[in-house]
N, C-alpha and C positions, 0 to 999 in steps of 0.2 A: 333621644337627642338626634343623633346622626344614622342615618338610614345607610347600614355597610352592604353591600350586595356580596354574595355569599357566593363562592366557590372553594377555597383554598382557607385555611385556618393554621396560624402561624402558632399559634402555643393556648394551651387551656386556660380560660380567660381572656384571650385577642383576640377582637374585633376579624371577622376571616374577609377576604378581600377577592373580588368579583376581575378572571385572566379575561382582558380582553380579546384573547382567542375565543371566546366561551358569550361573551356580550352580546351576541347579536340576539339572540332568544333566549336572554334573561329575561324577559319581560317588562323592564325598567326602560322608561323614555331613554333616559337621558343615556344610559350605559349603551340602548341602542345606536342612537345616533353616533355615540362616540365610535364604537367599533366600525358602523360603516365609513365614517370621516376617516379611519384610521388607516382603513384597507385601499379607497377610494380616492382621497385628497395627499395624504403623507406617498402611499406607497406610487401615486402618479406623478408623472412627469407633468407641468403646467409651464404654458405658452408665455410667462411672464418671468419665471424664474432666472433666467437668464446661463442655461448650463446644461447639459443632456441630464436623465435621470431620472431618480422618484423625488420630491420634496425633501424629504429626507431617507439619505442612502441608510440610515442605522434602520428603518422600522421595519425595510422584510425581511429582515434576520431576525430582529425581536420577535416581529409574529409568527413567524417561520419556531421560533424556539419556547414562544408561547410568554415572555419573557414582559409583558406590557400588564399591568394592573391597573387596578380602577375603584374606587371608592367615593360615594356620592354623600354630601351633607346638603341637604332638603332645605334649612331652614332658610327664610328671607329675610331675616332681622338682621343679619351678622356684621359687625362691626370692622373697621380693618384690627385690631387688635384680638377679635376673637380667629377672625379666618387666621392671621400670623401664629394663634396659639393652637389653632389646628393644623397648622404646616409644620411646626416644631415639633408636635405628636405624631405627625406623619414620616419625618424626617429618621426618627428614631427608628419607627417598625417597616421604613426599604430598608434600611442596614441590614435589615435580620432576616431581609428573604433571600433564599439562595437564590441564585451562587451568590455568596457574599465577598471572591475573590477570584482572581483568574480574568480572561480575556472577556469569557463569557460574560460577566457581569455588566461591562461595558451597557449591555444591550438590557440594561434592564430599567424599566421607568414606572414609575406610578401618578397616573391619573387624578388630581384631585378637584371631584364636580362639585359647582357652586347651583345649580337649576332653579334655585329659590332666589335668588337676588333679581331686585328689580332688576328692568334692561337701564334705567335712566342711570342707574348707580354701579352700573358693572364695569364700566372703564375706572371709575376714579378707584374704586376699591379693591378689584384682580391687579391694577397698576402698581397702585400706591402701596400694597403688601406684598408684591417681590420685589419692587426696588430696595425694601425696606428688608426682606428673609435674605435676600443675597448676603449681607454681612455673617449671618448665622451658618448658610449653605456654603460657601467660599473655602472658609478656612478646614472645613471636613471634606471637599474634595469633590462636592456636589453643587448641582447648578439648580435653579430652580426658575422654570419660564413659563411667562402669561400669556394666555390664549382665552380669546372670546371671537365675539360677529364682528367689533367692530369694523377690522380689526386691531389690533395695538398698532400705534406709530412706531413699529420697531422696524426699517426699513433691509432687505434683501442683504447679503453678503454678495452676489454677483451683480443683483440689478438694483441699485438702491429707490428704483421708481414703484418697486414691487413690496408689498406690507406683505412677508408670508405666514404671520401667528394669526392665522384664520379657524376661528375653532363654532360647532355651531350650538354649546355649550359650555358655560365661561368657566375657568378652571385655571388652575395650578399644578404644573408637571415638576416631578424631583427625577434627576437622572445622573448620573456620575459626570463627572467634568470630562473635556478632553482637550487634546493641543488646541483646537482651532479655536475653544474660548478666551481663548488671548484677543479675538474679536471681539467681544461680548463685555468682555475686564478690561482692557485697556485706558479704559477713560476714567479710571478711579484709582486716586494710587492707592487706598487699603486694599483693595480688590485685586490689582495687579501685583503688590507684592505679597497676594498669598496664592498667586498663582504661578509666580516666581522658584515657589517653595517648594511645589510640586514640581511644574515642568520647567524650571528654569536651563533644566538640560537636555532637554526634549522638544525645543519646540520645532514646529513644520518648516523648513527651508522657506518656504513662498510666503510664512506669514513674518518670516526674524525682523524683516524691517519694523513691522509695528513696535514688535518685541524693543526692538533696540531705541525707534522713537518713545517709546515710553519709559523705556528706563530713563533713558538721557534727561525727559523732561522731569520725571520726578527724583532726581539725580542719585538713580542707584544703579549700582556695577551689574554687568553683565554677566555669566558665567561664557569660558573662553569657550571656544569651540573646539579647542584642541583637549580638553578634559574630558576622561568617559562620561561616554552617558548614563552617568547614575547620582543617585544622592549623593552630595559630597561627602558627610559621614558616614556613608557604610564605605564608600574608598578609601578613609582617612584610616577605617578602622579596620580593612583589609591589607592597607600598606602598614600601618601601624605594627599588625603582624605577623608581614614578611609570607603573608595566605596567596600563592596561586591564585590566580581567576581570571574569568573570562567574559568580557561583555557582550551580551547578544540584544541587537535592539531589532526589534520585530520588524520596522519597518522596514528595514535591509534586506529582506528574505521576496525573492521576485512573487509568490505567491502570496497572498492576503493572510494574515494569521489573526484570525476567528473567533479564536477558542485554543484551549491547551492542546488536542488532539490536533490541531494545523500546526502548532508549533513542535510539538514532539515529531511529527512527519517530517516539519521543515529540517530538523538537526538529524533525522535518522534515529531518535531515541524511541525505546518504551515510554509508554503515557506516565509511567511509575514514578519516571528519573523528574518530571516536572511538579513542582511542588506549591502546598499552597500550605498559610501559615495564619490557624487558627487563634483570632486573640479569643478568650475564653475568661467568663469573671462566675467564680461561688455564689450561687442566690443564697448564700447560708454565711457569707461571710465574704466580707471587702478584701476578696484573693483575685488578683490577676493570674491567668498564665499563657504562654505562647505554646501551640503544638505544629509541630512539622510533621506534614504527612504527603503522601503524592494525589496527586490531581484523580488518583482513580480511582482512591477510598472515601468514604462517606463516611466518616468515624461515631461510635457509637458512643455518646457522651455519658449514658449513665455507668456505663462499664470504664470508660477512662475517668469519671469521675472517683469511681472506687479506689482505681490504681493512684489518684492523686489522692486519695485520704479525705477526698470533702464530698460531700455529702449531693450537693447536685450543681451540675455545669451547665450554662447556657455563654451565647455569643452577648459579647460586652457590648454595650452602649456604642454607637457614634461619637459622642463627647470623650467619653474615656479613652473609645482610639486615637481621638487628636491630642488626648492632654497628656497621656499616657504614652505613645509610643509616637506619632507625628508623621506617620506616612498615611497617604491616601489607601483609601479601603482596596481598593485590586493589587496595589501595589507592597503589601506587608510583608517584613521579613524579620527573622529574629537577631539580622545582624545589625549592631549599634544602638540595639534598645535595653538601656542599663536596669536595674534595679527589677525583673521582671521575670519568673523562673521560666525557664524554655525545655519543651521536650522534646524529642524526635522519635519519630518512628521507627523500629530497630530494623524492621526491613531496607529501610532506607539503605543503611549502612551496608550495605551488600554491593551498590553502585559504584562503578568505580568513578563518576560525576553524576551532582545535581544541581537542577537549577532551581532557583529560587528568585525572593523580587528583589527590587535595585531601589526602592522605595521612590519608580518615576514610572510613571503606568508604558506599560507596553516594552519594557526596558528588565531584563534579566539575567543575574548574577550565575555563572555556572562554576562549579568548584567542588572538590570532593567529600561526601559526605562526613567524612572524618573530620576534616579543618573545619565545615559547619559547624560540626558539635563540641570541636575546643573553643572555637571563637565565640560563643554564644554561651559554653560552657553547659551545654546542652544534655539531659537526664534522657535513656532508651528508655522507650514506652511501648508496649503492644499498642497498637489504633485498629480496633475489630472492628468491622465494616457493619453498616446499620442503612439501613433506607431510608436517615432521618437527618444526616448531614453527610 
């Protein structure tokens, strides 16, 4: 069926996926051209743009972190409903590449090459199947944007005279959401109010206007400005119980924060005291569980799976994170997610503060690991470190 170009293998039996750091001497047309387009056209500044810069500020830190993927489907036949049931398959297995949480992930996208479609047919059909996957991408916290030659009438955010989804094979990119696609959703109200949901307390200063145009016109409330920034239910459920805490929102910090390691720098912490929050489901059995550990261990899942008595653990579905607990993937935390056992790392407990996420990307809960594991009601776990998460 699908020609996957081969670097990286996500789990036995998965399709393994070709790092566009690695593309240029795959020997594959089309992975070619993409990597040089990537290095060349994204990470330069172009005379039309309308703003100093590369095309896009995110992709020399991608490439830089090796962080860009790439997977090629050959065939010319494909329908818009077979390509949308290949984005949905694809949507699944970025969830599940690392980092699947933290700042880092931000910076993580996958590639997905169409080379086989006619040219006469490649605008109606890369078109007409992401305006159509955005419904699906939206509400899990992901975007997904079309790039061919022609290129799409999708006009500049600084120069609107400028088309910049210039790609010079036609293709479908998945990448995590951010503030500024409040540009991008605006004009749809299911799509703005699921982007509400995420950042409705987060958005950019310089874009609030749209933000607030848009609400008004599809007549829904704003969150105040005077409200932390973070999910309203993990405050609810912090003041609920009387928990200390402290809001840190990234953007506040005069140095760019990256990755966990800029941000533990920025507050003066160990990498340890920052945490990320494994959602986790039994391939043996329909068992969720949430695990707290710090940003600097890679936990060994068949040995924590022992500790939890099931048999073998992998990272849950995309779907089951939105159905199941409803914060975006970088942004997870085990506070205000009912019905779902939580465990923490027992080292953890040693800190005399940790931080954790605020269920609003770039936005993080700091508070003591103690009050974590009452509020959460959270089980101490050994988390032994593994090369493999």
């Amino acid at each position: 069926m699908a020609q996957i170009l081969t670097e990286r293998t996500l789990d036995r039996g998965t399709p393994p996926l070709l790092s566009v750091h690695a593309a240029a001497s795959a020997g594959h047309p089309a992975a070619e051209a993409i990597a040089h387009w990537a290095r060349d056209y994204l990470c330069a500044p172009h005379p039309q743009l309308g703003r100093n810069g590369p095309m896009c500020p995110f992709v020399p830190g991608a490439l830089m972190k090796k962080l860009m993927f790439a997977t090629v489907y050959e065939e010319g036949d494909l329908d818009i409903d077979a390509i949308k049931a290949i984005l949905l398959r694809e949507m699944e297995r970025f969830i599940e590449l690392e980092p699947v949480s933290g700042n880092e992930a931000q910076f993580k996208s996958l590639m997905v090459l169409f080379p086989g479609i006619a040219e006469r047919d490649v605008a109606e059909l890369i078109e007409a199947a992401q305006a159509d996957l955005q419904r699906h991408f939206v509400p899990n916290g992901l975007m997904v944007g079309e790039f061919h030659a022609g290129p799409p009438d999708k006009r500049g955010l600084w120069n609107p005279e400028f088309r910049p989804l210039y790609s010079p094979v036609p293709m479908l990119v998945i990448r995590h959401m951010v503030p500024t696609d409040i540009l991008f959703l605006k004009d749809s109200p299911h799509l703005f109010s699921e982007y509400v949901k995420i950042y409705g307390n987060a958005v950019p200063e310089r874009f609030r206007s749209h933000y607030e145009e848009a609400a008004q016109r599809y007549g829904m409330t704003t969150p105040s400005q005077d409200l932390p920034h973070a999910a309203p239910r993990i405050i609810d459920a912090l003041g609920a119980a009387g928990t200390p805490y402290k809001v840190h929102r990234h953007d506040d910090f005069e140095r760019p924060i990256r990755s966990p390691k800029d941000f533990a720098d920025a507050l003066g912490y160990d990498l340890s005291r920052i945490t990320k929050t494994l959602f986790l489901k039994s391939r043996d059995e329909e068992r969720h569980f949430l695990v707290v550990c710090g940003m600097d261990k890679r936990v060994d899942l068949s040995r924590l799976a022992a500790g939890l008595a099931t048999r073998r653990l992998e990272m849950a579905p995309l779907s089951d994170l939105q159905d199941r607990v409803g914060y975006p993937p970088t942004s997870v935390t085990p506070i205000a997610v009912p019905d779902i056992p939580v465990f923490i790392d027992e080292t953890l407990l040693a800190h005399a503060t940790v931080l954790t996420g605020a269920g609003v990307p770039r936005v993080e809960i700091e508070l003591s690991p103690a009050d974590l594991k009452a509020l959460c009601r959270a089980q101490p776990v050994p988390c032994h470190a593994s090369p493999t998460y």
